[in-house]
N, C-alpha and C positions, 0 to 999 in steps of 0.2 A: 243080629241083635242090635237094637238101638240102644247108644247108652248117654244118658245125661249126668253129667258132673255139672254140681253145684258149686262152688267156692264164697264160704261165709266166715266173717270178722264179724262177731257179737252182733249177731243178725236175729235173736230170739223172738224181736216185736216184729218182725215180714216174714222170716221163712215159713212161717205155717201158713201163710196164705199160699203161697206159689205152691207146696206142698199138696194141700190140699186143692188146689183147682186142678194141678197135673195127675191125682189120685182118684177123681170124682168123677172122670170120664173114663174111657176103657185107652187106657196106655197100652194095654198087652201081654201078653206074659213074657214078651220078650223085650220087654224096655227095662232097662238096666241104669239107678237111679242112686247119684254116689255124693252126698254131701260131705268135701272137706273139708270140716272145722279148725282153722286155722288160727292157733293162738287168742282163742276167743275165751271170757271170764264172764261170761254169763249162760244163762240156759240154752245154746243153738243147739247142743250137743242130744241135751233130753228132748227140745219140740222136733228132732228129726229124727232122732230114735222114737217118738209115741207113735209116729206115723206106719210101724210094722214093719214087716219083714220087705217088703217092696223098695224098701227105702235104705241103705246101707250108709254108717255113719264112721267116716275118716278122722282121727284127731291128729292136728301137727300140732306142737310146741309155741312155735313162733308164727305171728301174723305174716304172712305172706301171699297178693294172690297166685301170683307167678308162680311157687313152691303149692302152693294148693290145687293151681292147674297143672301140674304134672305128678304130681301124686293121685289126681284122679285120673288120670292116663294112666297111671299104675296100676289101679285097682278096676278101672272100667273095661267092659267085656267087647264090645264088641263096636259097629260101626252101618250106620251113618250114628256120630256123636253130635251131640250139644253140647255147647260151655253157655250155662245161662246163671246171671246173677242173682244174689236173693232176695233179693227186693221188688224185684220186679214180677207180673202172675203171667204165668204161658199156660193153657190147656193141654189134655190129650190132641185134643182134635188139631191144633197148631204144631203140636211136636211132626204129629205122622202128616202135615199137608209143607213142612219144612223138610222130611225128610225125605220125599218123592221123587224130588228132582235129581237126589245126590244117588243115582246110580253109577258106579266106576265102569260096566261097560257100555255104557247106554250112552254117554256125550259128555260135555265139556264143562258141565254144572259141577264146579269143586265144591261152592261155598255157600250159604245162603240166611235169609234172615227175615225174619217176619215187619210187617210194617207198625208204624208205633201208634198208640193210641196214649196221648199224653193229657192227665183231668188239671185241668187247671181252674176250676173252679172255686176250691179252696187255696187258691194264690194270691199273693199281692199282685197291683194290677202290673206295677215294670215289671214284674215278671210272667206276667201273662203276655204283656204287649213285646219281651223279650222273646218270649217261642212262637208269637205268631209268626215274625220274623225269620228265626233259627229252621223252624221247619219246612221254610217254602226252599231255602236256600239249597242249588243244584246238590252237591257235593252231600249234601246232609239227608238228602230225598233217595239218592241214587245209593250211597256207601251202606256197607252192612254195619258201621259203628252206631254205638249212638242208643243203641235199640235194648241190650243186655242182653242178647240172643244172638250165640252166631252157632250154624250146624255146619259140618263138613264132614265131604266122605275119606276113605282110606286116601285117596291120593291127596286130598284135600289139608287133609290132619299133616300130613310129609312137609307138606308148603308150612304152615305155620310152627310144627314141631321146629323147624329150623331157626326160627328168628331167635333174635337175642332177648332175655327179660326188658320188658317196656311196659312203663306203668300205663300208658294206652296203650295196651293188648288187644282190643276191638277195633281201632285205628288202625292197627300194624297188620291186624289181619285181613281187614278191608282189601287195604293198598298191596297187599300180598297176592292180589287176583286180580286179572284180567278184568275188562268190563263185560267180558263175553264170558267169563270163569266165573262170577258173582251172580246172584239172583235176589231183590224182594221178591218176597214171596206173597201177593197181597191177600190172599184166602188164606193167611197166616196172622194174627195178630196178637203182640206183645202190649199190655199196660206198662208202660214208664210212670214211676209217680218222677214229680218233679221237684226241685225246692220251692217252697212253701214264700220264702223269704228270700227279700232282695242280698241278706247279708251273704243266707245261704247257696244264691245264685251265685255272688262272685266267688265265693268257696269255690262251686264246683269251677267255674272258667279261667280262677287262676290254674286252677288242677290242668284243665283242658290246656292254657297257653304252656304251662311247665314241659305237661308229657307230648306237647304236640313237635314242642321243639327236639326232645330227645329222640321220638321217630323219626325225625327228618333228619336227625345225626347218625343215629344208631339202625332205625329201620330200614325197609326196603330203598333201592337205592334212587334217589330221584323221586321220591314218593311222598306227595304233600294231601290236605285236604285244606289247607286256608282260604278263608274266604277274603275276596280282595272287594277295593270299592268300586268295580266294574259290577260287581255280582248283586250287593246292593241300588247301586243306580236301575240294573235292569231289572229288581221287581219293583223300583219306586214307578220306573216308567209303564211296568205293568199294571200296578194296584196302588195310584198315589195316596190312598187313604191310609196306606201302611207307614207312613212319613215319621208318627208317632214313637211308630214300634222300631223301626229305625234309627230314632236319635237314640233311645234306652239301648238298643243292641249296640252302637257305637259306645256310649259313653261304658256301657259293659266291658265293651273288650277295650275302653283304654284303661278303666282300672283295673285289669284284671293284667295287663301288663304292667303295669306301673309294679302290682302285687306280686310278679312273678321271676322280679328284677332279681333277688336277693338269690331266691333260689338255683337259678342261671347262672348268674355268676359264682357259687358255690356248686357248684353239677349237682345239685340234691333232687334226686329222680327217685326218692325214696320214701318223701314225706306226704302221706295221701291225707289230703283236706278233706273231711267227711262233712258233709250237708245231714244235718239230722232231722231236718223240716220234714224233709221226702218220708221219713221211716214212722210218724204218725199214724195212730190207727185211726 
């Protein structure tokens, strides 16, 4: 049995989208589909209970996702599993072309993730000239983060069940696999919305510089994804027309470190900056 755990914080305005695309196709009768509502104060609770009996609804107390994803390990049945976010739309047909590879006798495929398809059409333009950027970049092509999808089999779930709470949980999971242990999967595909807004871009990359630092503390050992200025030179020298989108990603991550000082030096690995542009209908 395949089982997808959801983990949502006041996710009322998206989850019925991902709901409904993962319901509109044939999931199966044996897909097993566990939304943990996590200290939420608005409707997540009822638009994932309307969705029927298919759909089974977790209430925690306190927002948590880390406590949200292991309470849906509590209650989810069986395996190859998803942890997919709620904002983001996966299909049937994406679930079962994610879950193919993650056989435990068959080979060495623990982890896997679909590839993104991110609309930046209704963006501001540094932020559009931001992900042309962020996308091409090795580490961000290749890693299962990033995506709001990541599936693993039985031995797969063992590797990351282990890690410590990390507010990049899709980062720590990534780096928790071999390059030979991970798979995009690209007959797989996830919609990422993105922020809308330059404000809410640096939201999310302070977020990213915060928790990128505390996996390199806390998580796997020796395990980074930073992007250096080697990494930039070699697609300016690939695609100089990208020059643009390059200074905007630069100046991104210098205020987004500048933004992420405070938090550092107080260890606050606990304060998630939400981008609300992205959750627009």
């Amino acid at each position: 049995m395949t089982s997808i755990v959801i983990p949502a914080h006041n996710e009322a305005r998206v989850l019925g989208r991902l709901l409904d695309s993962l319901l509109t196709g044939d999931v199966g009768d044996e897909t097993d589909i566990v939304v943990v509502c996590n200290g939420c104060t608005d409707d997540t609770a009822r638009v994932a209970a309307a969705r029927g009996p298919r759909v089974r609804v977790v209430e925690l107390p306190a927002p948590s996702k880390h406590a949200a994803l292991r309470a849906g390990d509590d209650h989810a049945r069986g395996f190859p599993r998803l942890y997919v976010d709620a904002d983001v739309v996966l299909t049937a047909a994406d679930v079962r072309a994610l879950t193919e590879p993650l056989d435990d006798g068959a080979g060495r495929i623990l982890a896997t993730a679909p590839r993104r398809h991110i609309p930046l059409a209704a963006c501001a333009w540094p932020v559009r000239a931001y992900y042309r950027v962020w996308q091409r970049l090795p580490a961000v092509r290749e890693g299962l983060f990033g995506r709001g999808v990541i599936a693993v089999s039985k031995a797969g779930h063992a590797r990351i069940a282990a890690l410590p709470p990390l507010m990049a949980d899709d980062l720590a999971a990534s780096l928790a696999f071999a390059a030979d242990e991970r798979r995009v999967v690209g007959s797989a595909q996830v919609v990422v919305h993105p922020p809308r807004t330059w404000r809410d871009l640096i939201k999310r990359r302070i977020r990213a510089a915060v928790s990128t630092a505390q996996v390199e503390r806390e998580g796997p050992q020796g395990a980074s994804a930073r992007t250096g200025r080697s990494d930039l030179t070699a697609l300016l020298r690939a695609e100089p027309s990208l020059l643009p989108g390059v200074v905007v990603f630069a100046a991104a991550a210098l205020v987004a470190r500048r933004g992420a000082r405070k938090a550092l030096r107080a260890g606050d690995f606990g304060t998630w900056l939400r981008d609300e542009s992205s959750r627009r209908n």
